[in-house]
NURO-131919 format. One line per 10 residues: number of its first residue (from 1); for each residue x negated, y negated, z negated of C-alpha. Coordinates in nm, 4 decimals, always signed. Last residue first. Layout:
% NURO-131919
NUM) X/Y/Z | ...
This chain:
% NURO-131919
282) +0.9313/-3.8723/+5.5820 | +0.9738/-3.8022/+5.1941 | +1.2937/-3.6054/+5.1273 | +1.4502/-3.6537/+4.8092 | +1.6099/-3.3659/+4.5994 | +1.9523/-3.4157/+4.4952 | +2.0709/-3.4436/+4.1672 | +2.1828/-3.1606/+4.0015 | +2.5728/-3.1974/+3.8870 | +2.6418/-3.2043/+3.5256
272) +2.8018/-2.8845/+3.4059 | +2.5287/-2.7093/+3.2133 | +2.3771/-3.0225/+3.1316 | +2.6483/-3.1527/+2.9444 | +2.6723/-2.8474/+2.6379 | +2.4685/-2.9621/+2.3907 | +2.6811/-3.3161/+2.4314 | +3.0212/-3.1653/+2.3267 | +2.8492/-3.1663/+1.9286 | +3.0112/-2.8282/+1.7188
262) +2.8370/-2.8287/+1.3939 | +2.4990/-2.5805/+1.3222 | +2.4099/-2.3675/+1.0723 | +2.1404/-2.1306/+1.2770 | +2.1265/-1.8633/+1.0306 | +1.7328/-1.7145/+0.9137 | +1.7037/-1.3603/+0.8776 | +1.4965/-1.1843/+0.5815 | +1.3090/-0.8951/+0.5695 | +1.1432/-0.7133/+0.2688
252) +0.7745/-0.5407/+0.2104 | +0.6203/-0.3911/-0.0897 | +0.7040/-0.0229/+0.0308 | +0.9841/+0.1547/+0.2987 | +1.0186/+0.4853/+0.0807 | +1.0450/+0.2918/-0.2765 | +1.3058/+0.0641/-0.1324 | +1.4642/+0.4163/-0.0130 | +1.4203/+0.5653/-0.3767 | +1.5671/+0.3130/-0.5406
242) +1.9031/+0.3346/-0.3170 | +1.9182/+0.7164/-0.4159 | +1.8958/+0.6012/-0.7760 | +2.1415/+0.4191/-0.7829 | +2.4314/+0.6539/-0.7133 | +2.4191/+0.6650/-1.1389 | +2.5095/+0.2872/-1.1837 | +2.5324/+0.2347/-1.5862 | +2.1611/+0.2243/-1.5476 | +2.1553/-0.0793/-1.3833
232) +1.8077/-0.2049/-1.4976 | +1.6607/+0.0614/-1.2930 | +1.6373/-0.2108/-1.0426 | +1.4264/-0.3968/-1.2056 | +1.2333/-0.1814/-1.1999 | +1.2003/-0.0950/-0.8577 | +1.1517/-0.4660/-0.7711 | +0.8832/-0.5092/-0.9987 | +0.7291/-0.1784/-0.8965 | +0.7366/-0.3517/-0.5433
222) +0.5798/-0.6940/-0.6744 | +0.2583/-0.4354/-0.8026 | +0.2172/-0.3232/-0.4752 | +0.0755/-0.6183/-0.3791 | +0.3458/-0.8148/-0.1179 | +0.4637/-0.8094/+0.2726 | +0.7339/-1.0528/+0.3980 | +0.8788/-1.0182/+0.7247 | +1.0826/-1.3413/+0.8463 | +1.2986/-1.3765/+1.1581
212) +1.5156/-1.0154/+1.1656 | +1.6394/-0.8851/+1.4481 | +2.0242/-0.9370/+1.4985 | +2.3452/-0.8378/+1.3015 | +2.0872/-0.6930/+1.0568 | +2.0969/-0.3224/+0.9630 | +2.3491/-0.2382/+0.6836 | +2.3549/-0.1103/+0.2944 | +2.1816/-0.4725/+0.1404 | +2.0370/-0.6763/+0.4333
202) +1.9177/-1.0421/+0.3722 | +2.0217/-1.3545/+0.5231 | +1.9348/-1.6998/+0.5078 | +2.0963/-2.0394/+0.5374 | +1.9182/-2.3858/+0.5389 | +2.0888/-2.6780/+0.3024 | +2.2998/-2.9032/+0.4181 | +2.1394/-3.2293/+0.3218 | +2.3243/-3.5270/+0.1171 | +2.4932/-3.2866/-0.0757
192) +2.8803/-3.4059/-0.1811 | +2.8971/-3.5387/-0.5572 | +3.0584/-3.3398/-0.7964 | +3.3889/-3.0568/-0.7815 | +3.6079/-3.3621/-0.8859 | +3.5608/-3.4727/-0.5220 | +3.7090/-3.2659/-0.3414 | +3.6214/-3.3543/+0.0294 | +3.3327/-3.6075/+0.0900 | +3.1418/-3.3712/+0.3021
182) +2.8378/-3.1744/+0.2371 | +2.9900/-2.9590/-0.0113 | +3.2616/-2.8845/+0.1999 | +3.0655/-2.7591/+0.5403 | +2.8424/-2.5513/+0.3144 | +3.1577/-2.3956/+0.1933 | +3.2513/-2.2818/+0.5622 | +2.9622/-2.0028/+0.5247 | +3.0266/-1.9375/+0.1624 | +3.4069/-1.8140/+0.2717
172) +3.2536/-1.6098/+0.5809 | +2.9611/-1.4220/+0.4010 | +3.1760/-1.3671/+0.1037 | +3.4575/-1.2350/+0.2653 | +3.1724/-0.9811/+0.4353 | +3.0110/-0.9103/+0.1397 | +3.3330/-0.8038/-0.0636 | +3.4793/-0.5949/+0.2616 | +3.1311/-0.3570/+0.2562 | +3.0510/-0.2852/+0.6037
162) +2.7373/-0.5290/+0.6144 | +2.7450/-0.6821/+0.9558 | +2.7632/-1.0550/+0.7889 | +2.3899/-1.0077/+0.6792 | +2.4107/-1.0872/+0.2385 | +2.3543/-1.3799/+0.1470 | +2.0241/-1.6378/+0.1053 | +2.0814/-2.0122/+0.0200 | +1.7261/-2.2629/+0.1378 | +1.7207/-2.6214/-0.0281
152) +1.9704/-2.5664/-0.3179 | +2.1814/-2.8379/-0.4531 | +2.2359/-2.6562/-0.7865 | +2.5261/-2.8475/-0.8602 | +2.6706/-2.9284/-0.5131 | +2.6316/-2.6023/-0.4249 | +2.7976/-2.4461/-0.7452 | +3.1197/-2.6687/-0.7020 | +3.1492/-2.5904/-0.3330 | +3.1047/-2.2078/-0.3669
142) +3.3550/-2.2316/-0.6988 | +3.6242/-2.3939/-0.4709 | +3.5907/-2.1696/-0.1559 | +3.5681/-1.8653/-0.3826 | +3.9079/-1.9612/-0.5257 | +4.0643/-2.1553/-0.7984 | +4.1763/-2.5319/-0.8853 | +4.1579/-2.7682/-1.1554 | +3.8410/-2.8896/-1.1276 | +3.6854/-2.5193/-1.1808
132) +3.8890/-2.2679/-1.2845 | +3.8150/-1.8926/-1.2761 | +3.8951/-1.8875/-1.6533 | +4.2610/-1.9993/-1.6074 | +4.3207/-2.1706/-1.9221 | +4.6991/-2.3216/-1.7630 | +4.6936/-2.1811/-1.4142 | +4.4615/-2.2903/-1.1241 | +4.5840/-2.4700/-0.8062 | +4.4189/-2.3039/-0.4716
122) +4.1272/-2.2563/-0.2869 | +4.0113/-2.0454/-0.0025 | +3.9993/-1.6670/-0.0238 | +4.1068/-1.5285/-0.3618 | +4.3285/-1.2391/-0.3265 | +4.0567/-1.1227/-0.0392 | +3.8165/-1.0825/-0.3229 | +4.0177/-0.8380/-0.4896 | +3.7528/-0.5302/-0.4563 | +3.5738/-0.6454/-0.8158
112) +3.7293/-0.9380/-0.9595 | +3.5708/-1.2693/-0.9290 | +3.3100/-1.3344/-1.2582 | +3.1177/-1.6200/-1.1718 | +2.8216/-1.4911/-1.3404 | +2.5355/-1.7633/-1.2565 | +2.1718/-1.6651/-1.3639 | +2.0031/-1.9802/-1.4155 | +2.0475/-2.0061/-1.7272 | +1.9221/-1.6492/-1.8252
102) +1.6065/-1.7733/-1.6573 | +1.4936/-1.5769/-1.3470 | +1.1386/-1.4387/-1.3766 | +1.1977/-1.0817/-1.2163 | +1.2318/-0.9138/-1.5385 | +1.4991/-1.2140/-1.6052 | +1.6839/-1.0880/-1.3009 | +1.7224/-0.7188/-1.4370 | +1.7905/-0.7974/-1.8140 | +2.0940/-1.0361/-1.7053
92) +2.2283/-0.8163/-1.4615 | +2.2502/-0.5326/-1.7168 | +2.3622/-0.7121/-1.9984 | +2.6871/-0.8447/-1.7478 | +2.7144/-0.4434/-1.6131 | +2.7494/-0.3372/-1.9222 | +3.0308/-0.6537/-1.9991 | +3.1987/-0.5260/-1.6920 | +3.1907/-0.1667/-1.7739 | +3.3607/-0.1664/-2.0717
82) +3.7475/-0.0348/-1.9922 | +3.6345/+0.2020/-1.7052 | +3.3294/+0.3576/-1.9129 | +3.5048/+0.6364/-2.0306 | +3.6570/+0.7274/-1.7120 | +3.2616/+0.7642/-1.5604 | +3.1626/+0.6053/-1.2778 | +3.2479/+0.2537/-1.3550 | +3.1590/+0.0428/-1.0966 | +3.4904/-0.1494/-1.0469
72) +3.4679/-0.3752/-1.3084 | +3.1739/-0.5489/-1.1812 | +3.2079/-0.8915/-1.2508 | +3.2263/-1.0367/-0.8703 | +3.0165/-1.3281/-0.7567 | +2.7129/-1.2636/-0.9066 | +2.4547/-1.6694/-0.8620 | +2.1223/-1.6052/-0.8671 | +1.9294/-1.9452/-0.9200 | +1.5431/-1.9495/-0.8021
62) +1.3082/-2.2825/-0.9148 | +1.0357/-2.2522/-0.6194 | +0.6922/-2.2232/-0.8096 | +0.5122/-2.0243/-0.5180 | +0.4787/-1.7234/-0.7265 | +0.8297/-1.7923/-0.8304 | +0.9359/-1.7548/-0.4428 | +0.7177/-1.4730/-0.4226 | +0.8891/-1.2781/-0.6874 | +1.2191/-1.3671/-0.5847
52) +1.1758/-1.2711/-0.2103 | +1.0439/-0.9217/-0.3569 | +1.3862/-0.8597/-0.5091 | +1.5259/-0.9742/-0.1576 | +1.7633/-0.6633/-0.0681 | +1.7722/-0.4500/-0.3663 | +1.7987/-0.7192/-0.6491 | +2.0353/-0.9505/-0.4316 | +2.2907/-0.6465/-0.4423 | +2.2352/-0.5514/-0.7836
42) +2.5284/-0.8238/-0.9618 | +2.7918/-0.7536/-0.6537 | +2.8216/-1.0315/-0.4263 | +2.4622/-1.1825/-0.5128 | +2.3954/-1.5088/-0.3413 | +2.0552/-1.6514/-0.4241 | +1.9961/-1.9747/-0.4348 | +1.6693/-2.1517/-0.3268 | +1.4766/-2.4508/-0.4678 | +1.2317/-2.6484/-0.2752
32) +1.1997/-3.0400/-0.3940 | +0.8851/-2.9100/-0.4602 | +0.7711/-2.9105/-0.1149 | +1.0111/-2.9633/+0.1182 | +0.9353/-2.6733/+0.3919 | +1.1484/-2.6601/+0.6806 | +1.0032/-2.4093/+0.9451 | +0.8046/-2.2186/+0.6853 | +0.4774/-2.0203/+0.7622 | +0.3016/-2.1933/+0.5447
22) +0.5136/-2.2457/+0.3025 | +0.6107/-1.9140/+0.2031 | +0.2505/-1.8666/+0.1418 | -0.0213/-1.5896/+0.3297 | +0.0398/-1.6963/+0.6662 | +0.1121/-1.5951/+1.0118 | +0.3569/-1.7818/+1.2548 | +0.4480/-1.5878/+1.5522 | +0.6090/-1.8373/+1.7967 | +0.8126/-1.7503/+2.1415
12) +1.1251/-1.9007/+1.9360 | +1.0502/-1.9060/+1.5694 | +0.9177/-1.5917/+1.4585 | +0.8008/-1.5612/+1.1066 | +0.5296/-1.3575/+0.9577 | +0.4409/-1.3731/+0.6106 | +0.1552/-1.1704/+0.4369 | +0.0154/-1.1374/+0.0831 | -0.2502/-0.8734/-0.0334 | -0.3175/-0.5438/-0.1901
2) -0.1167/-0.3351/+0.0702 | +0.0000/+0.0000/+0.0000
């Protein structure tokens, strides 16, 4: 296994080799870098950019995970089916903070497991509703209100051809999120971002929609990270098939970059204008 650290990003025609994040960046900011991490079950982010994490502390780029659902699904024994959320909450919190998360910045927003399609969108909340966040509900109302908190440079989610339902709601309803929080709309959820930040993706269960942009290889010693922090979830027993695949493919992890970009009518006027003429010369 390798010793050392490599990037490699294509951009276009371009193979850009380095041994930082930033160097082989296309939108580096420095240290006004910070990245979110979009988890739609608590050991999803774990298993496809647990390296990512590492090397994004290593580079001293604040990292926020933020679990969408709370896990009460996972219970693979009948016994566990009334207690498994708050298992699963200890869990989460012991794996990420292996990785160097702090606790604080580990965001449980606590959707129920296999509902998500109950809460596309937004909506008025109920008296105490604990889902609530400016008076209203839905993922499309705690995305906004968590981007324009954390006002993240770079967000990473799940590839939108994963087969799972949860991480393909999420994919779409953080998607048109980013066009909220950077727009004046709602504003009891805070002020809108000023930048839209760059969108990532990472693959979970499923291949990538389309090749991947960014290979990242690390030490060894980042991959036992990962793989123990994985064993965090004990309370999932089918685990241990997934740790044995990230053990199989070694200290390396790829990441897609999304080209978030708003309709303008002028990318598309040279396809239609007519050429001009060539001149003759007599």
């Amino acid at each position: 296994m390798t010793e050392e650290f490599e990037f490699v990003r294509i951009v276009g025609d371009e193979r850009r080799v380095g041994s930082t994040l930033a160097a082989v960046s296309r939108h580096w900011q420095g240290q006004k870098e910070r990245f979110l991490m979009v988890s739609p079950h608590d050991d999803d982010v774990v298993l496809g950019a647990g390296l990512l994490i590492q090397l994004a502390r290593r580079e001293n780029v604040p990292v926020d995970v933020l679990i969408v659902t709370d896990g009460s699904m996972g219970y693979c024994s009948p016994e566990e089916k009334d207690s498994i959320a708050q298992t699963r909450k200890r869990e989460a919190y012991e794996c990420y903070q292996s990785l160097g998360v702090p606790r604080d910045r580990i965001i449980l927003l606590d959707f129920p497991d296999c509902r998500l399609h109950s809460f596309r969108g937004r909506s008025p909340a109920g008296p105490d509703d604990p889902l609530a966040f400016g008076g209203f509900v839905g993922l499309q109302n705690s995305f906004t209100y968590q981007l324009r908190k954390i006002k993240p440079t770079q967000c990473f989610l799940p590839t939108a051809n994963d087969l799972h339902p949860d991480h393909r709601i999420i994919y779409e309803e953080f998607l048109i999120s980013l066009f909220h929080a950077s727009g004046n709309i709602w504003p009891e959820l805070g002020e809108h971002l000023a930048t839209t930040p760059y969108v990532n993706t990472y693959a979970v269960y499923c291949d990538f929609a389309a090749p991947p942009t960014l290979r990242m290889r690390a030490p060894a010693s980042y991959l036992e990270n990962k793989l123990n922090a994985i064993a965090a979830f004990r309370s999932q027993k089918q685990i241990s098939a997934l740790i044995e695949n990230v053990r199989h493919c070694g200290p390396e992890e790829y990441i897609r970059a999304i080209d978030f970009k708003l309709y303008h009518p002028a990318n598309y006027r040279s396809q239609f204008d007519r050429p001009k003429p060539i001149g003759i010369v007599h």
